[in-house]
N, C-alpha and C positions, 0 to 999 in steps of 0.2 A: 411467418416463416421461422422465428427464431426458435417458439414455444414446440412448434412438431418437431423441428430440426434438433432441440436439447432431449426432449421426449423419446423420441428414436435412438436420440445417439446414448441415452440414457440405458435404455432397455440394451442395445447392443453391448452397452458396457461389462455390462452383466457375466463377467467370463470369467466362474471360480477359477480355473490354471494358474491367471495372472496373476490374484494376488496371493496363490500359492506358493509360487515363485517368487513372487515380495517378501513375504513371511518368511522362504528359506537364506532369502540375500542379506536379509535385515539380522537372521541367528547365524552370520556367520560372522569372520574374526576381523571384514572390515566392513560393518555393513553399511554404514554409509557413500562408502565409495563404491562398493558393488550394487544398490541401490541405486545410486544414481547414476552409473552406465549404465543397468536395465531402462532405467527412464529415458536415455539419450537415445536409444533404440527405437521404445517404445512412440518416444516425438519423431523421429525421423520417416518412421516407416506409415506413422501416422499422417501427416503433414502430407509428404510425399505423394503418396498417396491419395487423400485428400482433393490437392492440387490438379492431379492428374485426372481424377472422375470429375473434379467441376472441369477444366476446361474442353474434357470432350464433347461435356451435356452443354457446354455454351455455344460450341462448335459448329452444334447439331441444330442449335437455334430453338431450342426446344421451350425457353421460356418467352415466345413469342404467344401470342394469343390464336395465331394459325397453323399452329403445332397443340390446340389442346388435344386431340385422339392420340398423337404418339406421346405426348407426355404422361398422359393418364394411363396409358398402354402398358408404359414402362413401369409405373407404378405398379399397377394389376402382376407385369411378369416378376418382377420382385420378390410382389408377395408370394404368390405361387410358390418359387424355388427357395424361399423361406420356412414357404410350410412343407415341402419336399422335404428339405434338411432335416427340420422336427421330427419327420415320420422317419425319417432315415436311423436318426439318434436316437430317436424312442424303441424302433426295434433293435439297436445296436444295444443298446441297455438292458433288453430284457432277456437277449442270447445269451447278456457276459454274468446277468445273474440268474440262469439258468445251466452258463458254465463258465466260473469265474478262471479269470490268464490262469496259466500256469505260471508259478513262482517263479521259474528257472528259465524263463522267455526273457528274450532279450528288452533292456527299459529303452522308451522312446528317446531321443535325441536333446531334447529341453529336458528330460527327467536325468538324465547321467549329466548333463551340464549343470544342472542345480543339485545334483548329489557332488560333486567336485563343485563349487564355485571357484570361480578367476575371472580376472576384470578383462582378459580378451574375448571371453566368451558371454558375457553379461550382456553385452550391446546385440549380439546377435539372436540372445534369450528375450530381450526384448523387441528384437523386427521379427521372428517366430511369432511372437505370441499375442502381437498387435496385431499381426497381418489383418487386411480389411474385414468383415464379417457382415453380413445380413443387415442389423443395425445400422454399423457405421457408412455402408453404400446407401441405404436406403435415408439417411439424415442428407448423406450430401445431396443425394437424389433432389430432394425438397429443396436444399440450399440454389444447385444448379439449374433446374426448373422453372424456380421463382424470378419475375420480373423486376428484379435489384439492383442499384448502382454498387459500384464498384464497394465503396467504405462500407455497406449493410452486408454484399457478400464478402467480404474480408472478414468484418466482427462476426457473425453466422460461421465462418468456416473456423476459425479459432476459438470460439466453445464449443464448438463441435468437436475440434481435437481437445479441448482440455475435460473434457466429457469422457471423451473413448479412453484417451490415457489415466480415468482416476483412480484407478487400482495399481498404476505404478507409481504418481506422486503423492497421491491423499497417506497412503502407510508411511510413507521417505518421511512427512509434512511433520506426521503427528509422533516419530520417531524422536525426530530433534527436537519436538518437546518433552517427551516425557519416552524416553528410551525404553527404559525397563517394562513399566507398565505396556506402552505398549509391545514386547518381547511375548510379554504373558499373555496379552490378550490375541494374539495372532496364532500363537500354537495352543489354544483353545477353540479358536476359530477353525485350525487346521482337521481337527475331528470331523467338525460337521459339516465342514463343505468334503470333506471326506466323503459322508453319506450321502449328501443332498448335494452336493453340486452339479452333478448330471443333469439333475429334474429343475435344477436352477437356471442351468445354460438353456437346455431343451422348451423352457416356458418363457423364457427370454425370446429365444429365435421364433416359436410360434406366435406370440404374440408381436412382434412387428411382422410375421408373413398375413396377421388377421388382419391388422391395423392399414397396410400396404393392398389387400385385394379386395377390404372394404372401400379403403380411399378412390381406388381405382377403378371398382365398377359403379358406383357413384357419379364418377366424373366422367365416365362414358356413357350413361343412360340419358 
């Protein structure tokens, strides 16, 4: 449970925005404190969250052993609208570089909140840019699922959140060690996920919709 469960929420993690937005909190004039309200967000909405897909899948009774068709079911439908997303994203990508925004379009909502940073609006840059995804449903999925006492699904659910959120602690972490340094290596980083982030996100999400409708039809043959 724990290995597929960190693996998924691994892959889900995978979501350049976030630690874009890390990179912009961490170059501003208090980046620690704006850093860590994106992280108090980023754990809330996570957690929350979290909480709320395992107790419904416990609900459901789904980790019983005469619930394997709908368990694996759900696995299978997962994948699917996983790899739906993918295909979604992939041709949303290939329009915008076929016709890139126009400069004078209004910026997204998280994008003028990290162009202004302030620490009322950090917490809610971080429940934005957490919110559940592909990944981190389909980690709990396997958490909620699995036939586990109470203390294995509590430890399981809390790497799992410390998993989805490492792109808002891990830059805080390596901050308060060596600040500057990393200052520098973040708005280096910011170029190429510049370029490549898209194809980063998009092969993130296809790869747990494979992972997820392999797993699934597997366990219903």
């Amino acid at each position: 449970m724990y290995e597929q469960a960190a693996g998924l929420a691994a892959l889900g993690a995978l979501y350049p925005p976030a630690l874009l937005i890390a990179a912009v909190y961490l170059g501003s004039t208090r980046p620690r404190t704006m850093a860590t309200l994106y992280l108090v967000g980023a754990v809330l909405i996570t957690a929350i969250s979290g909480v709320v897909i395992l107790v419904v899948l416990r609900a459901t009774h789904l980790s019983l052993a005469t619930h394997h068709e709908p368990r694996y079911g759900l696995r299978l439908g997962l994948g699917v609208l996983a790899l739906a997303g993918a295909a979604y994203l992939t041709v949303r990508e290939r329009r915008r570089r076929r016709h890139p925004p126009d400069a004078a379009k209004k910026p997204g909502l998280v994008t003028r909140m990290a162009a202004h940073p302030r620490r009322r609006t950090a917490v809610v840059a971080g429940i934005l840019l957490f919110a559940p995804g592909a990944g981190f449903v389909a980690a709990i999925q396997v958490i909620g699922t699995a036939n586990a006492g109470l203390a294995s699904t509590t430890g399981a659910l809390a790497v799992v959140v410390l998993i989805d959120v490492a792109f808002a602690w891990l830059p805080l972490a390596v901050h308060l060690v060596a600040p500057d340094r990393t200052t520098r290596a973040l708005k280096a980083l910011d170029s190429w996920l510049g370029a490549h982030g898209r194809v980063v996100l998009i092969a993130a999400i296809a790869a747990v919709g494979l992972i997820l409708v392999l797993d699934g039809a597997i366990g219903l043959s």
